[in-house]
mmCIF file as Biopython writes it, N, C-alpha, C and O atoms, coordinates in Angstrom:
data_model
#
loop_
_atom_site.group_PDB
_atom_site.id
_atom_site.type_symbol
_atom_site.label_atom_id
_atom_site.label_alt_id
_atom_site.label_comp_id
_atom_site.label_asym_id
_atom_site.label_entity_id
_atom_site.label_seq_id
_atom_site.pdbx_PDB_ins_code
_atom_site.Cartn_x
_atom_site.Cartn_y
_atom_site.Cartn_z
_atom_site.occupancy
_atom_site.B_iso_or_equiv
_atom_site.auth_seq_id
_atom_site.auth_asym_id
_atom_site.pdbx_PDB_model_num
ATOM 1   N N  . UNK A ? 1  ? -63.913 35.006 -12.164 1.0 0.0 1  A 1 
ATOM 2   C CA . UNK A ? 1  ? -62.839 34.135 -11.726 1.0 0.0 1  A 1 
ATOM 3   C C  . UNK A ? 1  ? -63.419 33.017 -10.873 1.0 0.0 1  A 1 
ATOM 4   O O  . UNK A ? 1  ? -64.317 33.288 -10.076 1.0 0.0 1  A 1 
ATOM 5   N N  . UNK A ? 2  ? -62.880 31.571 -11.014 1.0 0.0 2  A 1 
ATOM 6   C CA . UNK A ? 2  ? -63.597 30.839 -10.385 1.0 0.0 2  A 1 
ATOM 7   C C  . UNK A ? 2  ? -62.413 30.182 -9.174  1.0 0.0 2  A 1 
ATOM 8   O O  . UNK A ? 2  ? -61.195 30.324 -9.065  1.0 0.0 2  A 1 
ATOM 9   N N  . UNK A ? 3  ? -63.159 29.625 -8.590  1.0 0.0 3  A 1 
ATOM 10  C CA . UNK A ? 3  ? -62.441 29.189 -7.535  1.0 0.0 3  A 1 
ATOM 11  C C  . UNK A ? 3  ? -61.856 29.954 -6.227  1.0 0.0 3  A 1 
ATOM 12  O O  . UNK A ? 3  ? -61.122 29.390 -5.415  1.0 0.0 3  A 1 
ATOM 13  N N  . UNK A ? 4  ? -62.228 31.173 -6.134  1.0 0.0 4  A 1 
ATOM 14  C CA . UNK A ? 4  ? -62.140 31.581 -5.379  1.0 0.0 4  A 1 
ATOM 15  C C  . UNK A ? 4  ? -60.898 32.480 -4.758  1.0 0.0 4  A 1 
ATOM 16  O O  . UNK A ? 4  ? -60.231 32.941 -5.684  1.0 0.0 4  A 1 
ATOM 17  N N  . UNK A ? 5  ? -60.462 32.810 -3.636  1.0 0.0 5  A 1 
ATOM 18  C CA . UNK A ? 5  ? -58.900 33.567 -3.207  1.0 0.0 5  A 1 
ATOM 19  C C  . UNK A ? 5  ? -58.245 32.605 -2.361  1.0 0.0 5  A 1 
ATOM 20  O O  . UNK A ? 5  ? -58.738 32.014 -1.400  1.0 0.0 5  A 1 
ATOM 21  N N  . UNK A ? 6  ? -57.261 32.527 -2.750  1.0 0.0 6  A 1 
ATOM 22  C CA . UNK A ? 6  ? -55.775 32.110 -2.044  1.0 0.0 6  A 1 
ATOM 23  C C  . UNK A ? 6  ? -54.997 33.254 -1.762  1.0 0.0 6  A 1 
ATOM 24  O O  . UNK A ? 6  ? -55.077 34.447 -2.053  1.0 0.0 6  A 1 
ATOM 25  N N  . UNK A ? 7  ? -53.926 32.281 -0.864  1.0 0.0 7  A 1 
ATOM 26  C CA . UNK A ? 7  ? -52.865 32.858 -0.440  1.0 0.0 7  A 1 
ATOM 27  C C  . UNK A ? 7  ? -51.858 32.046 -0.891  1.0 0.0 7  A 1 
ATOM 28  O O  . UNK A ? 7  ? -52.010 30.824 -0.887  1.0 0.0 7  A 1 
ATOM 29  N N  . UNK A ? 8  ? -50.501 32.742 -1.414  1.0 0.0 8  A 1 
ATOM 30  C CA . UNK A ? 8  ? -49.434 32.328 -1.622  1.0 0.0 8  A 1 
ATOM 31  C C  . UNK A ? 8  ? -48.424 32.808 -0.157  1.0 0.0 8  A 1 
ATOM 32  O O  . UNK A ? 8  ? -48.453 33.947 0.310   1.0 0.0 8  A 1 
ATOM 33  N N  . UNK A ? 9  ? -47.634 31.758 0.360   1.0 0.0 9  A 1 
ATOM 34  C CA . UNK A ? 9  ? -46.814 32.018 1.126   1.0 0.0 9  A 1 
ATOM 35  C C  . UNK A ? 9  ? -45.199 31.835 0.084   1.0 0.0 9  A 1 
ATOM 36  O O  . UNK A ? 9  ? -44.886 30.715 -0.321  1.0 0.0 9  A 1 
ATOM 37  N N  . UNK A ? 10 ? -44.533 32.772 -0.155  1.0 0.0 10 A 1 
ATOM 38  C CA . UNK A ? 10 ? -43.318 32.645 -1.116  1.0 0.0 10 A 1 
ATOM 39  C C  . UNK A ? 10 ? -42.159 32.469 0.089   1.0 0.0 10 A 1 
ATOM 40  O O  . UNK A ? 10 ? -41.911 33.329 0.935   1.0 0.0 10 A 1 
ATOM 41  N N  . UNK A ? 11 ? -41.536 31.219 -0.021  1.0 0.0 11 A 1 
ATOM 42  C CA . UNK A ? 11 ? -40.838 30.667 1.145   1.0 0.0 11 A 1 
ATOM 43  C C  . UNK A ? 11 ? -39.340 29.893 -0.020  1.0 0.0 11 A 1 
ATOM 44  O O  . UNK A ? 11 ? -38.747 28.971 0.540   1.0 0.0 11 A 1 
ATOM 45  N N  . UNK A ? 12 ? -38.903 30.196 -1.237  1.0 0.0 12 A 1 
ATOM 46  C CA . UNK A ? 12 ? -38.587 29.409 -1.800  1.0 0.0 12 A 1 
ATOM 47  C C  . UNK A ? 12 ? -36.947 30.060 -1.813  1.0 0.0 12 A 1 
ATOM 48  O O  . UNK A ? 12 ? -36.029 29.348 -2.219  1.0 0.0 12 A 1 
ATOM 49  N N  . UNK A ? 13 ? -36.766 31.063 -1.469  1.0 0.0 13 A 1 
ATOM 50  C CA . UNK A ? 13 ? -35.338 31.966 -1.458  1.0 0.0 13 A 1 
ATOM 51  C C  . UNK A ? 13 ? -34.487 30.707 -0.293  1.0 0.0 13 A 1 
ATOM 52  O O  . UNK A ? 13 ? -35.008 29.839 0.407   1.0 0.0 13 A 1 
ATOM 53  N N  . UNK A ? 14 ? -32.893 31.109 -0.492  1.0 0.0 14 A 1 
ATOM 54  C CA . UNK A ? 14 ? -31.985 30.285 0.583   1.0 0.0 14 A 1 
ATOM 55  C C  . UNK A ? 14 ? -31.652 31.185 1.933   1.0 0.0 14 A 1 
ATOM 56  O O  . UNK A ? 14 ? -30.866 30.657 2.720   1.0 0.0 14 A 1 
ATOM 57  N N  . UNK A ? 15 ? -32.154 32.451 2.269   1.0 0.0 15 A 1 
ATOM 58  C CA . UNK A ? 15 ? -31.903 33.039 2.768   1.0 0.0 15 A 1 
ATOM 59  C C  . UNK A ? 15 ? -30.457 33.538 3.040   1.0 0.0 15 A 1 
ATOM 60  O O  . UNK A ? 15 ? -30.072 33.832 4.171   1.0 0.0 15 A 1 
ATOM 61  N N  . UNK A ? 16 ? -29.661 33.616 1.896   1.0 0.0 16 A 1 
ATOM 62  C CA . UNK A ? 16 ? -28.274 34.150 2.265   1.0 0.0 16 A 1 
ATOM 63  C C  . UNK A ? 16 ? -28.203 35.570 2.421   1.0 0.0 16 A 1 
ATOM 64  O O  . UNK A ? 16 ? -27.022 35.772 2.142   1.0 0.0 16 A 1 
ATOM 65  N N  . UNK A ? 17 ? -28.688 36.648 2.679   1.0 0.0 17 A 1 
ATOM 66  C CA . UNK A ? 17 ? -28.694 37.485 2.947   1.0 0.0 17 A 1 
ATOM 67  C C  . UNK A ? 17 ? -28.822 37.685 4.907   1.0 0.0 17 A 1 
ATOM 68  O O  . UNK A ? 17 ? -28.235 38.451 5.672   1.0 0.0 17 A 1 
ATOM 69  N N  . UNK A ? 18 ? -29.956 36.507 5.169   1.0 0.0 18 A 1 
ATOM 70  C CA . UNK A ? 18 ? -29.853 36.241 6.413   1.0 0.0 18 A 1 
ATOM 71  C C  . UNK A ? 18 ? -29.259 35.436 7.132   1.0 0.0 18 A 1 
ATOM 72  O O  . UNK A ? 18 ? -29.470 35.229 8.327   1.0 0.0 18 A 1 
ATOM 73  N N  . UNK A ? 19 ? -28.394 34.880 6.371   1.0 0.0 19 A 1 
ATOM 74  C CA . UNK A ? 19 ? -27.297 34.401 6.854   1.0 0.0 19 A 1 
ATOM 75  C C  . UNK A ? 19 ? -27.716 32.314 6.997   1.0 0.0 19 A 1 
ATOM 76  O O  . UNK A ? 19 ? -27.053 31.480 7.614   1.0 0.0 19 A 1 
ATOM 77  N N  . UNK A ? 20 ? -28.490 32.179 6.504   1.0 0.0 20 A 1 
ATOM 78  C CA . UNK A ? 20 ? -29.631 30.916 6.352   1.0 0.0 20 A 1 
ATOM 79  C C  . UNK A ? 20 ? -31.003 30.719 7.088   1.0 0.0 20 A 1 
ATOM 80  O O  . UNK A ? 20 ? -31.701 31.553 7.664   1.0 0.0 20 A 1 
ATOM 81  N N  . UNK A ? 21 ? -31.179 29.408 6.905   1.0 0.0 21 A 1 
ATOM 82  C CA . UNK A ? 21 ? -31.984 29.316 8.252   1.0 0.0 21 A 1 
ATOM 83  C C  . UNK A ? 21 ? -33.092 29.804 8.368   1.0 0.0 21 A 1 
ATOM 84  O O  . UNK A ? 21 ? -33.605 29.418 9.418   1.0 0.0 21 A 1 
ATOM 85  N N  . UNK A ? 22 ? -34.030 30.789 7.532   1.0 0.0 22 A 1 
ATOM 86  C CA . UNK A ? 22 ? -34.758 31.840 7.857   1.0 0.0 22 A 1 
ATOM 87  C C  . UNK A ? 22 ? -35.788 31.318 8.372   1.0 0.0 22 A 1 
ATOM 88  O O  . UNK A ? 22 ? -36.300 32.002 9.258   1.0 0.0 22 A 1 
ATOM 89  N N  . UNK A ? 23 ? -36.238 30.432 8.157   1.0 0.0 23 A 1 
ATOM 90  C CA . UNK A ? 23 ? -37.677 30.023 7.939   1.0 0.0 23 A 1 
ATOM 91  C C  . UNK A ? 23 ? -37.821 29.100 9.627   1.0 0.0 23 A 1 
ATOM 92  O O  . UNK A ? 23 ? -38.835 29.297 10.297  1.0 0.0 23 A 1 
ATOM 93  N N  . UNK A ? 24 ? -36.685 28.110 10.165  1.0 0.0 24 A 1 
ATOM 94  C CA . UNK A ? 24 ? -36.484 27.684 11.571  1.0 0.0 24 A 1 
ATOM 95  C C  . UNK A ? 24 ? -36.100 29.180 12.544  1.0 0.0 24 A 1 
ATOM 96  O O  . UNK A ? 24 ? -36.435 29.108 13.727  1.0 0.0 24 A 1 
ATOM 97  N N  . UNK A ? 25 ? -35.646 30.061 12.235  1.0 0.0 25 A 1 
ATOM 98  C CA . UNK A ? 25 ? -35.423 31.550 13.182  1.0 0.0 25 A 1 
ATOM 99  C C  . UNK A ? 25 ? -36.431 31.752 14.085  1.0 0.0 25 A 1 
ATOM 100 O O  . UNK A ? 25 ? -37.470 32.309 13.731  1.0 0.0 25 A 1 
ATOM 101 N N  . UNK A ? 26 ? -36.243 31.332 15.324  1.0 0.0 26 A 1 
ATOM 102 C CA . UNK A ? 26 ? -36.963 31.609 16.368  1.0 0.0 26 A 1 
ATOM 103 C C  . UNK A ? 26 ? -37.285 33.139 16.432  1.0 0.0 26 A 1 
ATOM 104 O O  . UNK A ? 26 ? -36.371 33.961 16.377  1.0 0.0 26 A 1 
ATOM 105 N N  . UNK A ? 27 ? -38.882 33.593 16.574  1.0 0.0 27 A 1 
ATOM 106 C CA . UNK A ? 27 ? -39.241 34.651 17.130  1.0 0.0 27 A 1 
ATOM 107 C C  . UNK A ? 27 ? -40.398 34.982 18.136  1.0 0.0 27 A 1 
ATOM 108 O O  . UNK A ? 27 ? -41.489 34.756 17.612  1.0 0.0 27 A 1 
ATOM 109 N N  . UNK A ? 28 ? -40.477 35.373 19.210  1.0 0.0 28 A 1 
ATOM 110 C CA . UNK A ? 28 ? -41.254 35.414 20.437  1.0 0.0 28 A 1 
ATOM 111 C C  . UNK A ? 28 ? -41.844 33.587 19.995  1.0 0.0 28 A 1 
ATOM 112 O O  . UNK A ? 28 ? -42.889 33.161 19.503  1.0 0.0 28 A 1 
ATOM 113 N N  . UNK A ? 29 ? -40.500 32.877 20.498  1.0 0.0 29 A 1 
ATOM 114 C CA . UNK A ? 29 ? -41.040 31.756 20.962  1.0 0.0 29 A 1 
ATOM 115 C C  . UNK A ? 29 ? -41.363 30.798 19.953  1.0 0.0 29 A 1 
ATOM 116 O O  . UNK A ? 29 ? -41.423 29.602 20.237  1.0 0.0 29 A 1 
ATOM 117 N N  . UNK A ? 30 ? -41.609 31.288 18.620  1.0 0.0 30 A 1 
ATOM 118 C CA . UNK A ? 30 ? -42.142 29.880 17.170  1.0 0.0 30 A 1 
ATOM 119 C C  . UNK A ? 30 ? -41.118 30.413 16.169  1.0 0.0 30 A 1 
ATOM 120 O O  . UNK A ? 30 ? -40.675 31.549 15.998  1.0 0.0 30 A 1 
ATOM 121 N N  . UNK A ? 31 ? -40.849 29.115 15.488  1.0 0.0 31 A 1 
ATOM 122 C CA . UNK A ? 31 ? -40.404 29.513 13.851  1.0 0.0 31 A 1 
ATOM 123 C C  . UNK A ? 31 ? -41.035 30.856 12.616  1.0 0.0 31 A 1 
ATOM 124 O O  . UNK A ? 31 ? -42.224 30.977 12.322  1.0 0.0 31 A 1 
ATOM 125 N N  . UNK A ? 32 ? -40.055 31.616 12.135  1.0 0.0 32 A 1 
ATOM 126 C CA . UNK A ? 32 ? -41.072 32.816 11.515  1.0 0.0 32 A 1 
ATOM 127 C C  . UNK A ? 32 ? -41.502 31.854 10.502  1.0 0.0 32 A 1 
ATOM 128 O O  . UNK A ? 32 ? -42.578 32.320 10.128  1.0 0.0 32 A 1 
ATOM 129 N N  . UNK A ? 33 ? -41.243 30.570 9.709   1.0 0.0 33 A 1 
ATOM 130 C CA . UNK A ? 33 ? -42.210 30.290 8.721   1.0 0.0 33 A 1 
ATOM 131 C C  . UNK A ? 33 ? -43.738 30.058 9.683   1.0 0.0 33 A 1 
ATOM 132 O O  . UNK A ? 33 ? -44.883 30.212 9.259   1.0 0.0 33 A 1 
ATOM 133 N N  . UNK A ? 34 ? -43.335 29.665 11.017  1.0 0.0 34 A 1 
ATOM 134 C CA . UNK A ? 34 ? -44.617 29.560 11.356  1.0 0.0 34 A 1 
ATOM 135 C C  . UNK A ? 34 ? -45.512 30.665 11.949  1.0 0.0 34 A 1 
ATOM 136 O O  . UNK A ? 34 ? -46.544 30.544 12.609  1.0 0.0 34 A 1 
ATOM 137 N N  . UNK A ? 35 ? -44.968 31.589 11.615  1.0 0.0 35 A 1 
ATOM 138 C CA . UNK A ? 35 ? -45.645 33.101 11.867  1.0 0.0 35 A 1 
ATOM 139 C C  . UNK A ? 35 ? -46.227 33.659 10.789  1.0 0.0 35 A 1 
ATOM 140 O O  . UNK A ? 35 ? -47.175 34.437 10.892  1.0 0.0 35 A 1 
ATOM 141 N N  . UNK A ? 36 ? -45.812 33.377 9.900   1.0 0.0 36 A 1 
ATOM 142 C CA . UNK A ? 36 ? -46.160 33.657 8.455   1.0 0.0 36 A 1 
ATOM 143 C C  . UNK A ? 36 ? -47.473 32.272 7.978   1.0 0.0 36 A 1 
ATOM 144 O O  . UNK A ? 36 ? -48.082 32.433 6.920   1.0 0.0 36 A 1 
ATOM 145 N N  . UNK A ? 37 ? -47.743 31.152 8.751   1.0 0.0 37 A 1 
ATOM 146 C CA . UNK A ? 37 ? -48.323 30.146 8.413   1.0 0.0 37 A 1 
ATOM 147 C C  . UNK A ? 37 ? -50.198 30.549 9.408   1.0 0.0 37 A 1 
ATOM 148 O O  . UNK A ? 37 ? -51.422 30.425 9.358   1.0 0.0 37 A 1 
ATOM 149 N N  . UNK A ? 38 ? -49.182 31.000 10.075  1.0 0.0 38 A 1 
ATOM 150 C CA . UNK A ? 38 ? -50.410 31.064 11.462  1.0 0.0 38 A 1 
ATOM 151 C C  . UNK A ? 38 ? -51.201 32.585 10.652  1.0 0.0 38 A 1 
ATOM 152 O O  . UNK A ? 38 ? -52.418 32.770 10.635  1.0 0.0 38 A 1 
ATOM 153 N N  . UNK A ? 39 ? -50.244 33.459 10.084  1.0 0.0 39 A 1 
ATOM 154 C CA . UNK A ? 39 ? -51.004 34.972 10.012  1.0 0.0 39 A 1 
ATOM 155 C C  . UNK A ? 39 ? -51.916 34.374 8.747   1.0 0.0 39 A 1 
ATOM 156 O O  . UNK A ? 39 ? -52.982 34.964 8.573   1.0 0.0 39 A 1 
ATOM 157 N N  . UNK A ? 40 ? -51.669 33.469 8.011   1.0 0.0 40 A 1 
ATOM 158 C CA . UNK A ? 40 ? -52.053 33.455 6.527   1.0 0.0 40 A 1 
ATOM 159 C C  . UNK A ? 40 ? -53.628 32.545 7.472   1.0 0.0 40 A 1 
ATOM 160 O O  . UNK A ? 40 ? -54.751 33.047 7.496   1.0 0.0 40 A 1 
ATOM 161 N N  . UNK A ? 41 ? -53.283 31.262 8.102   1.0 0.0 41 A 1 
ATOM 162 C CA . UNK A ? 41 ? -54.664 30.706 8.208   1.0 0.0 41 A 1 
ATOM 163 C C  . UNK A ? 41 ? -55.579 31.790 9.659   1.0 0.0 41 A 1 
ATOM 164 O O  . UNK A ? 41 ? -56.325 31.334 10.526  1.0 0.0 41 A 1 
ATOM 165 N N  . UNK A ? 42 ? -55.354 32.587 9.553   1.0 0.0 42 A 1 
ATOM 166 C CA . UNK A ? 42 ? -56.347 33.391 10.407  1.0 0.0 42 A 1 
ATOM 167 C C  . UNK A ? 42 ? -56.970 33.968 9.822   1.0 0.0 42 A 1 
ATOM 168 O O  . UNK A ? 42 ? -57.889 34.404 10.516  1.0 0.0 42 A 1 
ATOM 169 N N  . UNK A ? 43 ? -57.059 34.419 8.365   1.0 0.0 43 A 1 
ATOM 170 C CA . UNK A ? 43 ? -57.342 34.961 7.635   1.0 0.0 43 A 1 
ATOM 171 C C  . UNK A ? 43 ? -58.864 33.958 7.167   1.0 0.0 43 A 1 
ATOM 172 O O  . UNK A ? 43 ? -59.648 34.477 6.373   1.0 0.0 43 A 1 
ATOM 173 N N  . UNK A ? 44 ? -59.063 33.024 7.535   1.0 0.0 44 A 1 
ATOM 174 C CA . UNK A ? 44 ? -60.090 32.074 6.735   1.0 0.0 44 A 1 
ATOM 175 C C  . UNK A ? 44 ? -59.953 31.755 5.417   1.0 0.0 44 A 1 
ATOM 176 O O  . UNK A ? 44 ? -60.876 31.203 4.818   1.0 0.0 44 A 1 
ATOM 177 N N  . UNK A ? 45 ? -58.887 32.039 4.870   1.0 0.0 45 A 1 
ATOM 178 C CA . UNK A ? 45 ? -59.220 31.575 3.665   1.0 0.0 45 A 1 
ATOM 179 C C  . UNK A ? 45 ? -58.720 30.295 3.128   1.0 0.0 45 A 1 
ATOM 180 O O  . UNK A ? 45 ? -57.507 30.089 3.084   1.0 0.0 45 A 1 
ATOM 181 N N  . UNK A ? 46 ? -59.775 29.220 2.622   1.0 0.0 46 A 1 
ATOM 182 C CA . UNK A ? 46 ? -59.646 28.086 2.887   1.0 0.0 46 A 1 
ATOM 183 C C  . UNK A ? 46 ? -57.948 27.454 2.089   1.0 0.0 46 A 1 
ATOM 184 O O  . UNK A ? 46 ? -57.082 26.781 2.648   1.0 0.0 46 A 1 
ATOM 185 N N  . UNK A ? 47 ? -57.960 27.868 0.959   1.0 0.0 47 A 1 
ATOM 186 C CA . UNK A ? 47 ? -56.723 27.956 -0.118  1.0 0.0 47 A 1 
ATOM 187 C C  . UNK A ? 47 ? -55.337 28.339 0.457   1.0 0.0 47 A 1 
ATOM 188 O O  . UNK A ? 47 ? -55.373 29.554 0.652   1.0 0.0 47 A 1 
ATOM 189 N N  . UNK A ? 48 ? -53.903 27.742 0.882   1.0 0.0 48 A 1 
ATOM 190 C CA . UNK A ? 48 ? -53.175 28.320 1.210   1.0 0.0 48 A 1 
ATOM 191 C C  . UNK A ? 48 ? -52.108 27.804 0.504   1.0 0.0 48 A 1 
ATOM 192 O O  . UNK A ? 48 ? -51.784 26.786 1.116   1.0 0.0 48 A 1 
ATOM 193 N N  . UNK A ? 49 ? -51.304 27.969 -0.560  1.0 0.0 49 A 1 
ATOM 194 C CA . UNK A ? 49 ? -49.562 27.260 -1.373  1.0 0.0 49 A 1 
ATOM 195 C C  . UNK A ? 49 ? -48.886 28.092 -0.802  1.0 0.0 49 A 1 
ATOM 196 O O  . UNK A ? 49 ? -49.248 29.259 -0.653  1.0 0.0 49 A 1 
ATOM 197 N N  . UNK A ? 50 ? -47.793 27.617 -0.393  1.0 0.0 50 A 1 
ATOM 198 C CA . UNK A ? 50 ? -46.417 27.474 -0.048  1.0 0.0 50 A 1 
ATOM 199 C C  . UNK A ? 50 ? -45.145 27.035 -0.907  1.0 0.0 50 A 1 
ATOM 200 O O  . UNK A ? 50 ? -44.560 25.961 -1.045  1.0 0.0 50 A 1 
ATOM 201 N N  . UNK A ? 51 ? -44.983 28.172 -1.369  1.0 0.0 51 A 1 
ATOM 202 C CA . UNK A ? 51 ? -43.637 27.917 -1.826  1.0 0.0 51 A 1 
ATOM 203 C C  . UNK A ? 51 ? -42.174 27.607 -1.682  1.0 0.0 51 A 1 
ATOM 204 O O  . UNK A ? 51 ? -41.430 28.448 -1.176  1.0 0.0 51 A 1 
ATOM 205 N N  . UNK A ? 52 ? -41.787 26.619 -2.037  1.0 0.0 52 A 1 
ATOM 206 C CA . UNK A ? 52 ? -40.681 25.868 -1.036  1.0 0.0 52 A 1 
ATOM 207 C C  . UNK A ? 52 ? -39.325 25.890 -2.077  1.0 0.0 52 A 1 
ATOM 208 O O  . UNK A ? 52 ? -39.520 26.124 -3.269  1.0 0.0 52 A 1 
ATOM 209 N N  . UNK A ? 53 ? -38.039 25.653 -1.609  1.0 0.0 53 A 1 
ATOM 210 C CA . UNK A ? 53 ? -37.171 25.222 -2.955  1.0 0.0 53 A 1 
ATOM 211 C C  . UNK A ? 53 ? -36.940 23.948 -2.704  1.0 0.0 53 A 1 
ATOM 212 O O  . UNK A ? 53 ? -36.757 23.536 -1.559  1.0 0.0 53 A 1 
ATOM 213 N N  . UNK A ? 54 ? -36.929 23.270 -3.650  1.0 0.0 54 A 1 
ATOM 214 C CA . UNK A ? 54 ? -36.724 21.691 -4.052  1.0 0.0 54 A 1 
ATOM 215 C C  . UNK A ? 54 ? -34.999 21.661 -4.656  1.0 0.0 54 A 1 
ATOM 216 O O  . UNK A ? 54 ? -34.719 22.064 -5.785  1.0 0.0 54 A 1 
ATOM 217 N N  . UNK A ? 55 ? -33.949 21.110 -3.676  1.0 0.0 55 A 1 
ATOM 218 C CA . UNK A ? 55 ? -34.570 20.235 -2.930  1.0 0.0 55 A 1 
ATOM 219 C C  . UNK A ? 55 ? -34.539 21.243 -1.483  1.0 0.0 55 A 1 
ATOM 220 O O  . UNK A ? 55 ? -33.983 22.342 -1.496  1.0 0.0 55 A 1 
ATOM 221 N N  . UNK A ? 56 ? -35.099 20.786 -0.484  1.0 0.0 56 A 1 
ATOM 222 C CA . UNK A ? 56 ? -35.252 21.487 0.597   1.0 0.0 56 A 1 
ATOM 223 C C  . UNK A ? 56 ? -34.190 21.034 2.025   1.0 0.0 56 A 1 
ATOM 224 O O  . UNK A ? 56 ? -34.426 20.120 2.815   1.0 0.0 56 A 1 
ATOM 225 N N  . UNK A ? 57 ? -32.882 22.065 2.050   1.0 0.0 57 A 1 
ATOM 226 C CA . UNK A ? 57 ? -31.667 21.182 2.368   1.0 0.0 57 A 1 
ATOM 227 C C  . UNK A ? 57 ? -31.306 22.107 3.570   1.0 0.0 57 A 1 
ATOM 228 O O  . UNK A ? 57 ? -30.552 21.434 4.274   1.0 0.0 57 A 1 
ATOM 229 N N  . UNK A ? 58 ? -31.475 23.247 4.098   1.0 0.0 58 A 1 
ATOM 230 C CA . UNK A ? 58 ? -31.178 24.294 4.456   1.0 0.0 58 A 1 
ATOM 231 C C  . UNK A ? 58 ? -31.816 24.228 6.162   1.0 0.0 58 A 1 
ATOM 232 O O  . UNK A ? 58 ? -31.254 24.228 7.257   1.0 0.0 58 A 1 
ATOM 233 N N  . UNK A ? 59 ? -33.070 24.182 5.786   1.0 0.0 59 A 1 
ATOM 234 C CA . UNK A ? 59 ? -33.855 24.185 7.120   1.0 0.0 59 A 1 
ATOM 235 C C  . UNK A ? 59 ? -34.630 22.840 7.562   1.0 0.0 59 A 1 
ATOM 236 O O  . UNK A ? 59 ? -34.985 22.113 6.634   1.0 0.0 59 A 1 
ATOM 237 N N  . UNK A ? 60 ? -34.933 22.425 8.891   1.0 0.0 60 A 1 
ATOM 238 C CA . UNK A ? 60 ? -35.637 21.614 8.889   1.0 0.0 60 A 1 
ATOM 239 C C  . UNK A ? 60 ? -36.901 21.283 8.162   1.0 0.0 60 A 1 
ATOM 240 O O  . UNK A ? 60 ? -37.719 22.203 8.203   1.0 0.0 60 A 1 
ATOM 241 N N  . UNK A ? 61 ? -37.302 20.159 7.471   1.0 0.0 61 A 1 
ATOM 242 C CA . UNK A ? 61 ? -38.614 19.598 6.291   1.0 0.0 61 A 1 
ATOM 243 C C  . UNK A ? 61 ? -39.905 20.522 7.355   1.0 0.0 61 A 1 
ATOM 244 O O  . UNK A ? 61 ? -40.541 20.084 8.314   1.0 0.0 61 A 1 
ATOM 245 N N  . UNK A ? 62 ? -39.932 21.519 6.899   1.0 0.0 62 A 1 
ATOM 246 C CA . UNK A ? 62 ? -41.384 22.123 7.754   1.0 0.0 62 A 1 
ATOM 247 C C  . UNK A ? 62 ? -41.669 21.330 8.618   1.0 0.0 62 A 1 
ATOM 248 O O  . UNK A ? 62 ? -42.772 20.811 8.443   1.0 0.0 62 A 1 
ATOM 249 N N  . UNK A ? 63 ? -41.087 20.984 9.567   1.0 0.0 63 A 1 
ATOM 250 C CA . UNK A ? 63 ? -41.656 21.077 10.957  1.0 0.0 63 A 1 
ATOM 251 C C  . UNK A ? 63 ? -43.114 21.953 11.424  1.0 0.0 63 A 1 
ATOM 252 O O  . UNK A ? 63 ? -44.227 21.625 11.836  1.0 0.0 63 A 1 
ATOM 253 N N  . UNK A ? 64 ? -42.331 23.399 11.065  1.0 0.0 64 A 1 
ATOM 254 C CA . UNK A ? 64 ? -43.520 24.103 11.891  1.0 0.0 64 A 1 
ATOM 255 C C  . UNK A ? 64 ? -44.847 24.648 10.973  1.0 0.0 64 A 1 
ATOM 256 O O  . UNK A ? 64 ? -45.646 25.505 11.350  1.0 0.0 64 A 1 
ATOM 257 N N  . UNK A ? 65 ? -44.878 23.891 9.601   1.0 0.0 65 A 1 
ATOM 258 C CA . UNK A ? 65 ? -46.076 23.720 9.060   1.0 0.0 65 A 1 
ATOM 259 C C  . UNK A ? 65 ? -47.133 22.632 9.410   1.0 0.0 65 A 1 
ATOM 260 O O  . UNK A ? 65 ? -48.240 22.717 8.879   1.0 0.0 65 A 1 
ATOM 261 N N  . UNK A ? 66 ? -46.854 21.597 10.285  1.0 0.0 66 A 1 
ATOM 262 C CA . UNK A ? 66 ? -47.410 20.352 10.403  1.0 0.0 66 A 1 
ATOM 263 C C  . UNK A ? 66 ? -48.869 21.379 12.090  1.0 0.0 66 A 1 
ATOM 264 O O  . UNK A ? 66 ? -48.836 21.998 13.154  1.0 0.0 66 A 1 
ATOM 265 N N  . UNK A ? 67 ? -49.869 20.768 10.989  1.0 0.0 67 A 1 
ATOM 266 C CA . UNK A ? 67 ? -50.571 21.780 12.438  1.0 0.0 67 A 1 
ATOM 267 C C  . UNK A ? 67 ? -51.957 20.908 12.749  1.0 0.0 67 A 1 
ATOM 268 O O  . UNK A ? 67 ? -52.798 20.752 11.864  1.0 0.0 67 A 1 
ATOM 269 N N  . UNK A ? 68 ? -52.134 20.307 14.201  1.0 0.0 68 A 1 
ATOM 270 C CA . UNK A ? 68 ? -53.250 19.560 14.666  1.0 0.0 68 A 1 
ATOM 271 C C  . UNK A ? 68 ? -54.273 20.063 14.359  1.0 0.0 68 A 1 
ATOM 272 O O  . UNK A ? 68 ? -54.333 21.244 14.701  1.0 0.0 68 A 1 
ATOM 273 N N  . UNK A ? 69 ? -55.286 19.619 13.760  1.0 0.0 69 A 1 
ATOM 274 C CA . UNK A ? 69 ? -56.994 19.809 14.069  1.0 0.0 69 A 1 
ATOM 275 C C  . UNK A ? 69 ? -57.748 19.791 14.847  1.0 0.0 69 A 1 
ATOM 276 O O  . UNK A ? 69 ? -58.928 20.001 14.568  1.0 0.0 69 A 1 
#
């Protein structure tokens, strides 16, 4: 196999079961998409997709994917 390992983050559901919102849901302090963003790049692995639904109407445009260098 070439190219190596990724991670898929599957983020593309509306969350109606949770009532919306899932992905802005504050927990100890950050967004869980960004708990789920932070666990995936600790991992080193350089490869990371994110799966989103188009159009993206529900939660704020990833905010808490945008991350300084």
């Amino acid at each position: 196999m070439s190219g190596g390992l990724a991670i898929a983050i599957l983020a593309a559901g509306g969350a109606t079961r949770f009532g919306g919102g899932k992905l802005d849901a504050e927990l100890l302090g950050k967004p869980l998409g960004r708990h789920a963003l932070d666990a995936a790049l600790a991992l080193g692995i350089p490869k990371i997709v994110v799966g989103r639904p188009i159009p993206f109407s529900r939660a704020t445009p990833w905010r808490w994917a945008k991350r300084s260098c």
